[in-house]
PyMOL Python script that loads the backbone (N, CA, C, O; Angstrom):
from pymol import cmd

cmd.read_pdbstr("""\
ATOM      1  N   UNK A   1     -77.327-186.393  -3.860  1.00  0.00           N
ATOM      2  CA  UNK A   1     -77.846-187.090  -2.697  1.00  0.00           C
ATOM      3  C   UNK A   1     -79.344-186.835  -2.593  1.00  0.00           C
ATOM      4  O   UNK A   1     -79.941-185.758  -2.609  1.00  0.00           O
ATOM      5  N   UNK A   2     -79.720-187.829  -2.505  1.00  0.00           N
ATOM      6  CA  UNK A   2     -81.917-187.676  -1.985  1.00  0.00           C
ATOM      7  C   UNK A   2     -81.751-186.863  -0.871  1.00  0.00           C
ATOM      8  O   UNK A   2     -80.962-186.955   0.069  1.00  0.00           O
ATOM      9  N   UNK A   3     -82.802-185.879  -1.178  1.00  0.00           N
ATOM     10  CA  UNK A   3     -82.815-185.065  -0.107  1.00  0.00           C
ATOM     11  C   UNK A   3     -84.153-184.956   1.219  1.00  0.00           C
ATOM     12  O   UNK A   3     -84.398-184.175   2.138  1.00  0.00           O
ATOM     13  N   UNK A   4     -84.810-186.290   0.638  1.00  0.00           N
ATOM     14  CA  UNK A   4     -85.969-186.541   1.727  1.00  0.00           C
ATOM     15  C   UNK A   4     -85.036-187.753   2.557  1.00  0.00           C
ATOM     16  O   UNK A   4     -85.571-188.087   3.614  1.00  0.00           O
ATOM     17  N   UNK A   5     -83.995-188.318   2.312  1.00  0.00           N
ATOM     18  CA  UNK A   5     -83.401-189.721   2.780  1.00  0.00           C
ATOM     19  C   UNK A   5     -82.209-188.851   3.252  1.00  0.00           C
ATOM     20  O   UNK A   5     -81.824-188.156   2.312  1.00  0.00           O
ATOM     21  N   UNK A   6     -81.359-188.611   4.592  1.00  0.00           N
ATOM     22  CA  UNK A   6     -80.461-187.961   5.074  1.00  0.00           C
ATOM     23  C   UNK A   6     -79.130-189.197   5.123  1.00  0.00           C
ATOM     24  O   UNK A   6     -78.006-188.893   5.525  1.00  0.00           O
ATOM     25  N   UNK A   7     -79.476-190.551   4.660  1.00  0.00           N
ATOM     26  CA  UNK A   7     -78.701-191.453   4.908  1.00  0.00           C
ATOM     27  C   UNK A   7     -78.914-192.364   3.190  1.00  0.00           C
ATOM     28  O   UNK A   7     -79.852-193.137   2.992  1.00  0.00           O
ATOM     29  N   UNK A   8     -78.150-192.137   2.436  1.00  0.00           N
ATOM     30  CA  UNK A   8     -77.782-192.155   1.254  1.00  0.00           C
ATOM     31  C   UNK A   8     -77.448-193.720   0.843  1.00  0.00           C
ATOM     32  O   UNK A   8     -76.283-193.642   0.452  1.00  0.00           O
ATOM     33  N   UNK A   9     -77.736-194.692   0.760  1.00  0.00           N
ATOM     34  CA  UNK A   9     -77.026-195.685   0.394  1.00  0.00           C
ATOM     35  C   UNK A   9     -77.179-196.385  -0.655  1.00  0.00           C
ATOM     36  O   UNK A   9     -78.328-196.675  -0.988  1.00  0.00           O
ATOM     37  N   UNK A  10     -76.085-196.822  -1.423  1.00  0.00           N
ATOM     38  CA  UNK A  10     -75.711-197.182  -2.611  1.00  0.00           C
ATOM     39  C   UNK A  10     -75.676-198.798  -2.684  1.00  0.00           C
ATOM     40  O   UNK A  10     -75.952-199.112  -1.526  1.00  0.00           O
ATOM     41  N   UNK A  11     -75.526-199.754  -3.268  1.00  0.00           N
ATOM     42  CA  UNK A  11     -75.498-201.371  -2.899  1.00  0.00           C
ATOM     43  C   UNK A  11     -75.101-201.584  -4.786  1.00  0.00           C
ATOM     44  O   UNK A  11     -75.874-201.356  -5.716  1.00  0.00           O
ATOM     45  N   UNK A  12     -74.222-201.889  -4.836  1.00  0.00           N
ATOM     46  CA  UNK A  12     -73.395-202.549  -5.998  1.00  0.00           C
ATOM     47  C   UNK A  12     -73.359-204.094  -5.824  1.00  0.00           C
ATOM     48  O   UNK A  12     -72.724-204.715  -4.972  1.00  0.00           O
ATOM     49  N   UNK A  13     -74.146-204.579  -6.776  1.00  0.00           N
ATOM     50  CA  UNK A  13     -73.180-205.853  -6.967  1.00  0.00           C
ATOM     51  C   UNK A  13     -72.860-206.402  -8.181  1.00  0.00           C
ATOM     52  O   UNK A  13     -73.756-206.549  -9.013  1.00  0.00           O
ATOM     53  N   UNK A  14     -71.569-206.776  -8.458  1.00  0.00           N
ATOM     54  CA  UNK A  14     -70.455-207.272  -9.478  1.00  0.00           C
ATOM     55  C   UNK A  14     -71.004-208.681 -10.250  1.00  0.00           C
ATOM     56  O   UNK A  14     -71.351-209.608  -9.518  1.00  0.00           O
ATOM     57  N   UNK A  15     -71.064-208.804 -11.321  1.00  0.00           N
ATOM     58  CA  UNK A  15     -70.981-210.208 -11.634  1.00  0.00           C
ATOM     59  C   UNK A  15     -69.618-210.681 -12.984  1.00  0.00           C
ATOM     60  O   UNK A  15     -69.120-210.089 -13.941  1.00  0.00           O
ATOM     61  N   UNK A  16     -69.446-212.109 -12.328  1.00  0.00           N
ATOM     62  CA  UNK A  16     -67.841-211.794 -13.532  1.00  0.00           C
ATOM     63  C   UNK A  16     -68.523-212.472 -14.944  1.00  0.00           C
ATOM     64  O   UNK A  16     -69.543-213.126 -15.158  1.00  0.00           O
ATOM     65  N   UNK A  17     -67.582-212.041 -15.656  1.00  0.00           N
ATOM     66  CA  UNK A  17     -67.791-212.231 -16.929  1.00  0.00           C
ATOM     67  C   UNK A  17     -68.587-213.297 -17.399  1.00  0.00           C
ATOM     68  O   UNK A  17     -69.455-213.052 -18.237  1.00  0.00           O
ATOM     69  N   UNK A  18     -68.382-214.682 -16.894  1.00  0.00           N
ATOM     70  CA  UNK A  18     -68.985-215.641 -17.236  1.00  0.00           C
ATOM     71  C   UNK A  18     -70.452-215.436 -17.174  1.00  0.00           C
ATOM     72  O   UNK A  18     -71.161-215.686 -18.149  1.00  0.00           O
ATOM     73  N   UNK A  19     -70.948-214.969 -16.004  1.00  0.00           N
ATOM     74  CA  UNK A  19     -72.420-214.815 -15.713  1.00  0.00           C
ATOM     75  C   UNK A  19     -73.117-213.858 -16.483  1.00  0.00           C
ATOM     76  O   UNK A  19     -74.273-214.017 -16.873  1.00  0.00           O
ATOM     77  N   UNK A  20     -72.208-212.568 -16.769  1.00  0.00           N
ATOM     78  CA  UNK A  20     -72.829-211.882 -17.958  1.00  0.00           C
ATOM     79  C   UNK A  20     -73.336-212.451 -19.033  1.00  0.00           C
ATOM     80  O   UNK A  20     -74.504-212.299 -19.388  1.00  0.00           O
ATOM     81  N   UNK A  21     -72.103-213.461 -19.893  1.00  0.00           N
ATOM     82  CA  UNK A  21     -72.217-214.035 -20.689  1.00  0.00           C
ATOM     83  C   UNK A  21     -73.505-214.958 -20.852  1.00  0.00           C
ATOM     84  O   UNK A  21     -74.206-215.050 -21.860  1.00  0.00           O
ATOM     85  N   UNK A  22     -73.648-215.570 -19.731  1.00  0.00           N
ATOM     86  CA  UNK A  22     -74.592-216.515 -19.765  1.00  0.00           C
ATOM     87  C   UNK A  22     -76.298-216.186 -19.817  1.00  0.00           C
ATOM     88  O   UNK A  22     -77.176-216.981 -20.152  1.00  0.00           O
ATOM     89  N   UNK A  23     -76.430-215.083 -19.477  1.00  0.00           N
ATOM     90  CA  UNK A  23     -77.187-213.583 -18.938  1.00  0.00           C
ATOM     91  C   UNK A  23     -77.658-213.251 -20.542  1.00  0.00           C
ATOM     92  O   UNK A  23     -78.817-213.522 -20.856  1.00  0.00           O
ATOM     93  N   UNK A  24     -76.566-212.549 -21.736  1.00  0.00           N
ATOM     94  CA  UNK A  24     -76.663-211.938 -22.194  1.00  0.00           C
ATOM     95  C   UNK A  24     -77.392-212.770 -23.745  1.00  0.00           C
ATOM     96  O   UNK A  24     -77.905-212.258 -24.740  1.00  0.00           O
ATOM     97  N   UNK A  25     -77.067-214.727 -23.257  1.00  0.00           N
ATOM     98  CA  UNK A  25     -77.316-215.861 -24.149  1.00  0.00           C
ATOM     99  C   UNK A  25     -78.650-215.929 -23.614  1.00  0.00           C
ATOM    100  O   UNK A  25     -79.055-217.083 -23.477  1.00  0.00           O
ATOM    101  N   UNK A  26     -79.405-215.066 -23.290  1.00  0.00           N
ATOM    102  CA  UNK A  26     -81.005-215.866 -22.446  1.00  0.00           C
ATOM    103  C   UNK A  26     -81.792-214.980 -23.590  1.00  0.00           C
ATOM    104  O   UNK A  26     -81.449-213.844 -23.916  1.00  0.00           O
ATOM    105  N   UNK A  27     -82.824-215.649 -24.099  1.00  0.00           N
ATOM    106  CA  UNK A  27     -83.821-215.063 -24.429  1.00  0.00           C
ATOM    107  C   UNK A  27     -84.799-213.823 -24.187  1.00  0.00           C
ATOM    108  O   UNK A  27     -84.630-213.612 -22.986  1.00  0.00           O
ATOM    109  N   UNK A  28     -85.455-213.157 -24.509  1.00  0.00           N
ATOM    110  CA  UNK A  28     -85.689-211.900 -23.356  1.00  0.00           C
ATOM    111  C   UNK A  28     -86.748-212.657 -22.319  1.00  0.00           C
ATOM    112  O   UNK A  28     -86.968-212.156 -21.216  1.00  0.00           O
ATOM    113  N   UNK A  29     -87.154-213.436 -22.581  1.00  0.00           N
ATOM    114  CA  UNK A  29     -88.392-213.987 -21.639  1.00  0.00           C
ATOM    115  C   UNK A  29     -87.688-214.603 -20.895  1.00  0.00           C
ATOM    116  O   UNK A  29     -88.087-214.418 -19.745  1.00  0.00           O
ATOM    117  N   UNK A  30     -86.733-215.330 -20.932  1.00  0.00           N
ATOM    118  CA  UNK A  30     -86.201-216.215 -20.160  1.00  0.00           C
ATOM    119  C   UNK A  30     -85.470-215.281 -18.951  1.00  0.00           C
ATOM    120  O   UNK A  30     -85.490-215.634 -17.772  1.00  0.00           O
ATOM    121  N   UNK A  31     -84.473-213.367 -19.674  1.00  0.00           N
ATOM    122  CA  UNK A  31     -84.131-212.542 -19.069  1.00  0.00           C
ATOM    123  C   UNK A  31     -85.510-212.276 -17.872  1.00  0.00           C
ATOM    124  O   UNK A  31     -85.013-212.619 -16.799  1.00  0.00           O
ATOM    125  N   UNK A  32     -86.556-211.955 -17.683  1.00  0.00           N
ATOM    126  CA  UNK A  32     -87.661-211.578 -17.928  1.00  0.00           C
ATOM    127  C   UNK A  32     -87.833-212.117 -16.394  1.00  0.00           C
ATOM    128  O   UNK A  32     -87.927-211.540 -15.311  1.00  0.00           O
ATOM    129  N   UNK A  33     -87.832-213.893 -16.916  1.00  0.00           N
ATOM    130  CA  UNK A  33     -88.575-214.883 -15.625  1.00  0.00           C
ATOM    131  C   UNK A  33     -87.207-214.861 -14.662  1.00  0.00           C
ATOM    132  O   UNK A  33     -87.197-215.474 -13.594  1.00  0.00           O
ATOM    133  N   UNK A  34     -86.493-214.389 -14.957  1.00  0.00           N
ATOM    134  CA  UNK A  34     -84.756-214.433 -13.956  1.00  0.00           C
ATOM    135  C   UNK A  34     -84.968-213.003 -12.628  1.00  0.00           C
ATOM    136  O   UNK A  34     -84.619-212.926 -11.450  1.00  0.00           O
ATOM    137  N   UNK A  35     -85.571-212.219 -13.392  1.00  0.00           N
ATOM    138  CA  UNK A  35     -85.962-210.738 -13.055  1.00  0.00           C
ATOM    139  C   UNK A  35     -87.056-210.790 -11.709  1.00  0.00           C
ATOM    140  O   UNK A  35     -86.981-210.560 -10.502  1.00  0.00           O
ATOM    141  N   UNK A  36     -87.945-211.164 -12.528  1.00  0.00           N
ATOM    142  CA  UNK A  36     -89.399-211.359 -11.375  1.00  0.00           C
ATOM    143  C   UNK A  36     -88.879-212.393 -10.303  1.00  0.00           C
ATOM    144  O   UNK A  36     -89.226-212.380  -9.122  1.00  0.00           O
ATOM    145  N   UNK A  37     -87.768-213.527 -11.022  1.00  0.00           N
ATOM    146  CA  UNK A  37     -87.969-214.581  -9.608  1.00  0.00           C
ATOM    147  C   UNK A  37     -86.782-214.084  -8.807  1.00  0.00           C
ATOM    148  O   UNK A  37     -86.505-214.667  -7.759  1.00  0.00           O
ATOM    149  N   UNK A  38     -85.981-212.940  -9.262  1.00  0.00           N
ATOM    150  CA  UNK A  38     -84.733-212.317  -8.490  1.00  0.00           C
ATOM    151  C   UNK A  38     -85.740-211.130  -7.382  1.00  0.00           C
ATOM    152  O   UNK A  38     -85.601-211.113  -6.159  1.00  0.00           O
ATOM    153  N   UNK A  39     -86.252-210.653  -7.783  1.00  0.00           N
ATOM    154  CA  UNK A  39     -87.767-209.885  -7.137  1.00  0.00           C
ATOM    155  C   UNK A  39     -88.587-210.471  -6.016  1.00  0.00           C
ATOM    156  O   UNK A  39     -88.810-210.152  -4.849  1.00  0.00           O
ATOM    157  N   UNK A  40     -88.937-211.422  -6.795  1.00  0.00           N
ATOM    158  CA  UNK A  40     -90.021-212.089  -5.475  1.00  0.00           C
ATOM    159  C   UNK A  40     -88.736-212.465  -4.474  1.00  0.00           C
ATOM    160  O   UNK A  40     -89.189-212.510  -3.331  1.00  0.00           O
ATOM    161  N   UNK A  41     -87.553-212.702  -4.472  1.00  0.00           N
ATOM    162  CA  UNK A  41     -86.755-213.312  -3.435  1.00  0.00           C
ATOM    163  C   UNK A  41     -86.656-212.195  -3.063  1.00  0.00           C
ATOM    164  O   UNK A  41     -87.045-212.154  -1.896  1.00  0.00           O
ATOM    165  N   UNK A  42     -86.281-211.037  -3.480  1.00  0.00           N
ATOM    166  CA  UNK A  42     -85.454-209.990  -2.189  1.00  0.00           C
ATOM    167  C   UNK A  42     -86.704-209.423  -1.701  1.00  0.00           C
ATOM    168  O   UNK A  42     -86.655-208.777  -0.654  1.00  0.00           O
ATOM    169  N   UNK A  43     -87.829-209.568  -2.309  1.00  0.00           N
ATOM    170  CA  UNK A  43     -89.319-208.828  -1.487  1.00  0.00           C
ATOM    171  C   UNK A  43     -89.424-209.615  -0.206  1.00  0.00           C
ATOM    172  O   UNK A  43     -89.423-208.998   0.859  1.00  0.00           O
ATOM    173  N   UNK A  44     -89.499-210.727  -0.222  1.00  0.00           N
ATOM    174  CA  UNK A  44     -89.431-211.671   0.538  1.00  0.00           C
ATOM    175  C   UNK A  44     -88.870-212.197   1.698  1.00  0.00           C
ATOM    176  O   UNK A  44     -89.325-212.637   2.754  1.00  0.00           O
ATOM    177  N   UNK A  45     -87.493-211.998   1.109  1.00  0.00           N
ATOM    178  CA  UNK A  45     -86.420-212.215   2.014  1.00  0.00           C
ATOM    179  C   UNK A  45     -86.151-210.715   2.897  1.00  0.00           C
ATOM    180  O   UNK A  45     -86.215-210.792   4.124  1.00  0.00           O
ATOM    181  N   UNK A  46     -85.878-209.489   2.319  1.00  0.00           N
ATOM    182  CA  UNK A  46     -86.103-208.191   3.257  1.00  0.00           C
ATOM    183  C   UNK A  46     -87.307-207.507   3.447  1.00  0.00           C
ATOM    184  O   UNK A  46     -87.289-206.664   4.344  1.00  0.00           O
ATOM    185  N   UNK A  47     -88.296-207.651   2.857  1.00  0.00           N
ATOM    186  CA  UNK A  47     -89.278-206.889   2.353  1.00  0.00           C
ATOM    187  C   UNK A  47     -89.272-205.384   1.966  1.00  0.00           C
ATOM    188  O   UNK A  47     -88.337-204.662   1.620  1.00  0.00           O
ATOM    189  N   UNK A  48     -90.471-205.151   2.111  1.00  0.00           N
ATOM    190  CA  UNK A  48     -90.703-203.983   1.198  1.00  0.00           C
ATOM    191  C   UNK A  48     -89.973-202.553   1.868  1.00  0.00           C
ATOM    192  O   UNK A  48     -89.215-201.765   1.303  1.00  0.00           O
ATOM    193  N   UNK A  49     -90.522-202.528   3.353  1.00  0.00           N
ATOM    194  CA  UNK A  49     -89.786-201.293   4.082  1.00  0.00           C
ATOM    195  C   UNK A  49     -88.231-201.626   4.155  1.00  0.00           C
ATOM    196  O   UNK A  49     -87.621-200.595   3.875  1.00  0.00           O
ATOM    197  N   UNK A  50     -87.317-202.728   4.439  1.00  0.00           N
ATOM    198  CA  UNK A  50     -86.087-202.598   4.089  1.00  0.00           C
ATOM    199  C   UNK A  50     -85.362-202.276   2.840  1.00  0.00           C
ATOM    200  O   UNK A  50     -84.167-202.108   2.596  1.00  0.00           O
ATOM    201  N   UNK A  51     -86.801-202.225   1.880  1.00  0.00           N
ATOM    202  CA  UNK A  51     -85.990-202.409   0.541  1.00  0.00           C
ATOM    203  C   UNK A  51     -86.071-201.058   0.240  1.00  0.00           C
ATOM    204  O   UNK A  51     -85.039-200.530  -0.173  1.00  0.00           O
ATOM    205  N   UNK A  52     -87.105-200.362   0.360  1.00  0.00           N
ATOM    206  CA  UNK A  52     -87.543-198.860   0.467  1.00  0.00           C
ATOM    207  C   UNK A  52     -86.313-197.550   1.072  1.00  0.00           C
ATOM    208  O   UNK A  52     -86.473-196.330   1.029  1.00  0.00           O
ATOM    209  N   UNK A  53     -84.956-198.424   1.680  1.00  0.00           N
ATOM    210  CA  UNK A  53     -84.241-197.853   2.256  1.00  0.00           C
ATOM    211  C   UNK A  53     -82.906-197.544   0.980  1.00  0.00           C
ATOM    212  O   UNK A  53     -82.145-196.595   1.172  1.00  0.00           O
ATOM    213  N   UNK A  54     -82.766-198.289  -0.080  1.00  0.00           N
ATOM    214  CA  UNK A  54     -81.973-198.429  -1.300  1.00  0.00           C
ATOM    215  C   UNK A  54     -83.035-198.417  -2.379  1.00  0.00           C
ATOM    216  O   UNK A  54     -82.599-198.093  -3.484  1.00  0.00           O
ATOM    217  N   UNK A  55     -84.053-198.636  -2.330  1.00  0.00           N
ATOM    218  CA  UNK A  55     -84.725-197.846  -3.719  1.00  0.00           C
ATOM    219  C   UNK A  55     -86.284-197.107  -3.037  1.00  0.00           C
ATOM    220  O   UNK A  55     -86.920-197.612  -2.113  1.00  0.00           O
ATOM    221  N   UNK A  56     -86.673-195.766  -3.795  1.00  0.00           N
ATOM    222  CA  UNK A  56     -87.597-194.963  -3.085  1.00  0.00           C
ATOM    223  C   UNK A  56     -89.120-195.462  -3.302  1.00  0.00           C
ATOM    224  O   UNK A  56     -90.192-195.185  -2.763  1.00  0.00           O
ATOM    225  N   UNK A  57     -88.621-196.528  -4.584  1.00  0.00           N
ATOM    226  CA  UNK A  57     -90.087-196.901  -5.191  1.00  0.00           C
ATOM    227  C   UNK A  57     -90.549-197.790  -4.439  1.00  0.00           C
ATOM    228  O   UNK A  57     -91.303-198.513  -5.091  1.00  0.00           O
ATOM    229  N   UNK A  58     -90.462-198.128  -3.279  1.00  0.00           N
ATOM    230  CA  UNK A  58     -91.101-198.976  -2.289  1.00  0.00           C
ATOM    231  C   UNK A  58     -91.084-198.411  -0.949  1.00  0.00           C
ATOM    232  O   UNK A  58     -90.924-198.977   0.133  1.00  0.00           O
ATOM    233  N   UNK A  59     -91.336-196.839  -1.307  1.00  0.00           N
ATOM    234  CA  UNK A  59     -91.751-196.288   0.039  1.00  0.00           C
ATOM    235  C   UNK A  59     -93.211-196.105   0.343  1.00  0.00           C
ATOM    236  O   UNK A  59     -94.022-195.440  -0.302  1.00  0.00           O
ATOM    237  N   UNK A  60     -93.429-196.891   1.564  1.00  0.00           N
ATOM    238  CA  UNK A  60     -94.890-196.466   1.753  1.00  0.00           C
ATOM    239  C   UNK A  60     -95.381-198.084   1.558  1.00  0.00           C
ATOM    240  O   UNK A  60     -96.359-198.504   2.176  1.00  0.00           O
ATOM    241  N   UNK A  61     -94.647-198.893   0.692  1.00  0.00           N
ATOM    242  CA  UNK A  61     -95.618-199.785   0.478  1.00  0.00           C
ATOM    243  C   UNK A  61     -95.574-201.183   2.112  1.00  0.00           C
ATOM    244  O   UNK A  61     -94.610-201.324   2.865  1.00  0.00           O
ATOM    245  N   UNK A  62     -96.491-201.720   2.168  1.00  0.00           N
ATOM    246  CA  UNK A  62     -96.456-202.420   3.292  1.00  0.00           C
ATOM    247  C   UNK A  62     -96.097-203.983   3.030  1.00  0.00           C
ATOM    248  O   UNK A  62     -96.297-204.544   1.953  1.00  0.00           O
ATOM    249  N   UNK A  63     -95.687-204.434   3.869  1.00  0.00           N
ATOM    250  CA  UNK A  63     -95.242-206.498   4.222  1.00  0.00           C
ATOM    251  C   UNK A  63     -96.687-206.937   3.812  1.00  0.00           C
ATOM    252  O   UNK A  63     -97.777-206.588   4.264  1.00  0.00           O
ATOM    253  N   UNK A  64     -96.395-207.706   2.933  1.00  0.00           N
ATOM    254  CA  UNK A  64     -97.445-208.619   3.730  1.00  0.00           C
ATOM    255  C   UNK A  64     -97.129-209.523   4.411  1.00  0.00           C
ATOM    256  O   UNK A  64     -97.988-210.184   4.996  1.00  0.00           O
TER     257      UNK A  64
END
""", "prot")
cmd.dss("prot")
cmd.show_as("cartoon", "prot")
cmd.util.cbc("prot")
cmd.orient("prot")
């Protein structure tokens, strides 16, 4: 358990087989541009201090 974070949380998500598959047929660049534009949405959509709450590497950083 992080021991600067007293509230621990984990966030799994599943994808079924097909999507792997389809995932695993992408080019790495194509992997690449899937990544950054999966990124800019959750920066976006929660930003940075909600996101900072499930990963540490966005502590501190601010909204714009």
């Amino acid at each position: 358990m992080d021991t600067k974070n007293k509230h621990h949380i984990e966030i799994v998500y599943t994808f079924p087989k097909d999507k792997l598959d389809e995932f695993k047929d992408m080019s790495v660049r194509q992997r690449l541009m899937w990544l950054e534009e999966a990124n800019l949405f959750i920066n976006k959509t929660i930003g940075f201090k909600k996101r900072a709450i499930t990963d540490t590497r966005f502590e501190g950083i601010e909204d714009r």
